[in-house]
C-alpha positions as CSV (number, residue, x, y, z in Angstrom):
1,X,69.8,87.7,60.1
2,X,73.5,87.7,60.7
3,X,73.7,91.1,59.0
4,X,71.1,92.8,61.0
5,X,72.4,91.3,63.9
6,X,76.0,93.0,63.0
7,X,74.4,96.4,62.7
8,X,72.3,95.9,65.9
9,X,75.7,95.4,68.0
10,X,76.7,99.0,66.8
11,X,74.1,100.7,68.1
12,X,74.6,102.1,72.1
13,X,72.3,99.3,73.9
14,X,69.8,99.9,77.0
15,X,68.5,97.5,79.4
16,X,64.6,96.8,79.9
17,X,64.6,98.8,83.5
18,X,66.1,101.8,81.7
19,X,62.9,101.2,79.1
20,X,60.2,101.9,81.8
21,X,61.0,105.6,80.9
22,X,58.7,105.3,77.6
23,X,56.5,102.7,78.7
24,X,54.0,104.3,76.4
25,X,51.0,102.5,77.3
26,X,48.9,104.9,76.3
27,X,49.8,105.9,72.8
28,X,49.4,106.9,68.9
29,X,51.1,104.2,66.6
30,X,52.5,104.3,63.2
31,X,53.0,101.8,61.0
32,X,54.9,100.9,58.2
33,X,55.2,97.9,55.8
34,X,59.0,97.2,53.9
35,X,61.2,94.9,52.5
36,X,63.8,92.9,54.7
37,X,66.5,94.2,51.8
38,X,65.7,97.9,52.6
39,X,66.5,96.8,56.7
40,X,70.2,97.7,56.7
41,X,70.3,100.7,55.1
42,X,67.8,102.1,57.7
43,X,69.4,100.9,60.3
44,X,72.9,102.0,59.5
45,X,71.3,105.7,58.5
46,X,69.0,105.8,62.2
47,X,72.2,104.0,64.5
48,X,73.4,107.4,65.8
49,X,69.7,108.0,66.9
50,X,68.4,105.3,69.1
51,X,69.4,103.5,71.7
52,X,68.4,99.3,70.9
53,X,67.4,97.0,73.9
54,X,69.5,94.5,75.0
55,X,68.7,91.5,77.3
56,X,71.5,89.4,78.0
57,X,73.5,90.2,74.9
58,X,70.4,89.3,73.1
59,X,69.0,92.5,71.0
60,X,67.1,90.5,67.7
61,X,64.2,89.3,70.7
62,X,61.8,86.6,69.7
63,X,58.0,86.7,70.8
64,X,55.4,84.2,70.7
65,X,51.8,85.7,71.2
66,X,48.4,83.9,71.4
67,X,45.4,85.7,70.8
68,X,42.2,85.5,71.7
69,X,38.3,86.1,70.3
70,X,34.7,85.0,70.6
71,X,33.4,82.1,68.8
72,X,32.2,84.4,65.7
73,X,35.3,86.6,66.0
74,X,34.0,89.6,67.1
75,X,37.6,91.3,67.5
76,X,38.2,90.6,64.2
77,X,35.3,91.8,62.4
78,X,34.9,95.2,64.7
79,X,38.4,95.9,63.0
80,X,37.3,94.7,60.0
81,X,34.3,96.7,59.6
82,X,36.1,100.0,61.0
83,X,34.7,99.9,64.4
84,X,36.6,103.2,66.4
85,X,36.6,101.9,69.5
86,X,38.2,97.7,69.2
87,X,39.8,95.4,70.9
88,X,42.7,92.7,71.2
89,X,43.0,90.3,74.2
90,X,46.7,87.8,73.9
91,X,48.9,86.6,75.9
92,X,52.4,88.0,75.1
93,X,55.7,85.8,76.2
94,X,59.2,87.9,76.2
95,X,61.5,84.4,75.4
96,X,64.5,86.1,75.9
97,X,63.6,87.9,79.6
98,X,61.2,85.1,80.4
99,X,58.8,87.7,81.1
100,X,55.0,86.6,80.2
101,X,52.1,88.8,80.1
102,X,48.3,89.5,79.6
103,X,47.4,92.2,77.4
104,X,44.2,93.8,76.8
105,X,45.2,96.0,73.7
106,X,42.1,99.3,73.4
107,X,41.9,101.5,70.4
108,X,39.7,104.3,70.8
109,X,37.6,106.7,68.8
110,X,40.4,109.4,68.6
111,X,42.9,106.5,67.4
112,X,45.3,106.2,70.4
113,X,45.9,102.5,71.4
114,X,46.1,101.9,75.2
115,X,47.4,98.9,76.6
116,X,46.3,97.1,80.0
117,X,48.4,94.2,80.7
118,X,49.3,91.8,84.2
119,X,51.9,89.6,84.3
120,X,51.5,85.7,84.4
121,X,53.7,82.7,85.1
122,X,53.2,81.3,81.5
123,X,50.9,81.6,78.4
124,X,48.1,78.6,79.4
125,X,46.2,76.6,77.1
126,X,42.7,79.0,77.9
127,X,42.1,82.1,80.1
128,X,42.0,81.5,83.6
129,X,39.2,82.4,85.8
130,X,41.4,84.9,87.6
131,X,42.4,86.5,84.0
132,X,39.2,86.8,82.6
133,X,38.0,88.8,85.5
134,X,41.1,91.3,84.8
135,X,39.4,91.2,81.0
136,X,36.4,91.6,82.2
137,X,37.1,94.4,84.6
138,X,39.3,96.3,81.9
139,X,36.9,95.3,78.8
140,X,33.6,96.3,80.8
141,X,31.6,93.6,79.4
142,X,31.6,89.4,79.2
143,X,32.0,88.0,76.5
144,X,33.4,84.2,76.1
145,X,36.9,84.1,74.4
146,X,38.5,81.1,73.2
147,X,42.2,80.9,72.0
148,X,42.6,81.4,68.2
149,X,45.8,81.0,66.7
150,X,49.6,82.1,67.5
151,X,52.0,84.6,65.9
152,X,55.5,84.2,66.3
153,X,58.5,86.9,65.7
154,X,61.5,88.5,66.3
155,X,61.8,92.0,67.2
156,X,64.4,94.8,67.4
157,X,63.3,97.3,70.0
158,X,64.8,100.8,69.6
159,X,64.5,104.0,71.8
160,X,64.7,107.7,70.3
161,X,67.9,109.1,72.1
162,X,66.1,112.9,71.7
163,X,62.3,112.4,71.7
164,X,59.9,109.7,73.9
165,X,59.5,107.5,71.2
166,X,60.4,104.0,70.5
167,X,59.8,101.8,67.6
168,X,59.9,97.8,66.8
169,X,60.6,96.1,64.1
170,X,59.3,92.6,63.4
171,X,60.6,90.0,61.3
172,X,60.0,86.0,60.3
173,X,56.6,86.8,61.2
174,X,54.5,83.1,61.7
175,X,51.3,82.7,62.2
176,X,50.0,79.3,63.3
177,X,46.6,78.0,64.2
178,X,46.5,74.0,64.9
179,X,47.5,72.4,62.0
180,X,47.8,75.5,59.6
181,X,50.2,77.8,59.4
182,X,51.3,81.4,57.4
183,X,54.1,83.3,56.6
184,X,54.7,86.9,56.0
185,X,58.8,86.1,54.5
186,X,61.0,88.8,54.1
187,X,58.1,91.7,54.8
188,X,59.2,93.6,57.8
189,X,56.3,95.5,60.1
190,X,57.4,98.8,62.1
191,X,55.9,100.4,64.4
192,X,56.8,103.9,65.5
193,X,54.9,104.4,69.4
194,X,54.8,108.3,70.7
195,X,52.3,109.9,73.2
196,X,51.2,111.9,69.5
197,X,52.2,111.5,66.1
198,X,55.7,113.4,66.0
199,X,56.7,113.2,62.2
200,X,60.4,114.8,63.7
201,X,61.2,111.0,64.4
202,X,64.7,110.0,62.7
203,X,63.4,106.8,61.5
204,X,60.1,108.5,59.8
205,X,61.9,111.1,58.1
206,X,64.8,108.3,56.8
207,X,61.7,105.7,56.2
208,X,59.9,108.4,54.1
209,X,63.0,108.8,51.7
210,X,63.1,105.0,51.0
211,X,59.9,105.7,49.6
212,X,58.1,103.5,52.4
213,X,54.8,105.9,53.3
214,X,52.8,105.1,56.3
215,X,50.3,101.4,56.8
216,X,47.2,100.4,58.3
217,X,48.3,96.8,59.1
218,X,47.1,94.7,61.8
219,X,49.2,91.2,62.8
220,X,46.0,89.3,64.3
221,X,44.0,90.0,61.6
222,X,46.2,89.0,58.9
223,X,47.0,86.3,60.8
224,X,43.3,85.5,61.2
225,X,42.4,86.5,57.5
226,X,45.0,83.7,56.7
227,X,44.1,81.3,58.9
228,X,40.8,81.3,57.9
229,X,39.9,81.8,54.8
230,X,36.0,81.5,54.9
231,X,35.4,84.3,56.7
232,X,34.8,87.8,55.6
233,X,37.7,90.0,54.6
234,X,37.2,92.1,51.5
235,X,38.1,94.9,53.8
236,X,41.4,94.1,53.8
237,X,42.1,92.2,50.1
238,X,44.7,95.6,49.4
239,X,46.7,95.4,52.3
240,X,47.5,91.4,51.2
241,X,48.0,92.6,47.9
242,X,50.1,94.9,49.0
243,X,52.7,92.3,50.8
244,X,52.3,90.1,47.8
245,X,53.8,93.4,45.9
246,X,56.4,93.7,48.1
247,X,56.8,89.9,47.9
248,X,57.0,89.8,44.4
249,X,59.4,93.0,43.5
């Protein structure tokens, strides 16, 4: 990490209030799928570019998440099955700002994700009656969710100095569920997040010479996939054989 954390302290730096600018709550996302060893040459080709968050001289930000589902994990198998319109309910804590949030995470039919989220004091062991109304209010329907496992990170937020975009990039991503737990190792998820798919990004054209093309990839359900084992995911057997690739090269 010491590398990456070199290259990140050459890049100009802006604060989270200057962020609110490209908020992007409601949003298309693209995602791609690499190898931590390809990390510093896109970085050092994208610096001039974007603009990387900085909270308290902290700019590699470490996230803990925990998500949310019904007993039979519907969440998981309407993604699974390639259900349009989906949903994600976590909890998201910011460890470096102290910031803590619930987030109701909406894909629709046209694939643009919208996020709905309300701040809290700190993640809690189950939703609170006062935060399941909010996911009631925002999902439009009831259903009983019970906490289903964590996923852990650290993220390099970046802001596109000429076009509302920003992208993250995740690394050491952990996924834990009681006694179990699952790593993705050196693979490293970004996420490019514009009001529509803009392919003049910096990082999408320099991403796209590395050979790296766009990916489908979902965090919670990998993580759930992982976690547990027995249920259903032939759906997505290529996208773990792809990271085993990646893995493995």
């Amino acid at each position: 990490m010491k590398a990456i954390n070199n290259i990140l302290y050459s890049f100009e730096p802006i604060s989270l209030n200057q962020m609110d600018e490209v908020k992007l709550m409601n949003r298309a996302d693209t995602k791609f799928v690499f190898e931590y060893s390809l990390l510093n040459k896109v970085m050092k080709e994208i610096k001039a570019h974007y603009y990387v968050l900085d909270i308290d001289g902290i700019r590699l930000n470490a996230y803990r998440c925990l998500y949310f589902d019904t007993e039979d994990f519907k969440f998981y198998f309407e993604h699974h099955n390639g259900k349009k319109n989906r949903n994600k309910v976590r909890y998201r804590e910011y460890m470096d700002s102290g910031l803590c949030f619930l987030e109701i995470k909406k894909k629709n039919n046209k694939g643009k994700t919208i996020k709905e989220r309300i701040k809290v004091v700190k993640i809690p062991d189950s939703l609170t009656e006062e935060d399941n109304r909010f996911v009631r209010q925002i999902m439009g329907r009831d259903d009983v969710l019970l906490p289903k496992h964590w996923n852990k990170f650290s993220r390099i937020t970046l802001v596109n100095k000429h076009i509302k975009e920003r992208l993250t990039i995740d690394l050491g991503i952990t996924f834990e569920a009681e006694e179990r737990q699952s790593q993705l190792g050196d693979i490293v998820i970004a996420e490019v997040k514009q009001e529509k798919v803009n392919y003049a990004s910096t990082f999408m054209r320099v991403i796209k010479k590395q050979g790296v093309r766009p990916f489908r990839i979902s965090k919670y359900c990998m993580a759930t996939a992982s976690l547990f084992p027995l249920l259903k995911n032939n759906n997505f057997k290529p996208k773990f054989l792809k990271i085993k690739k990646l893995k493995d090269d």
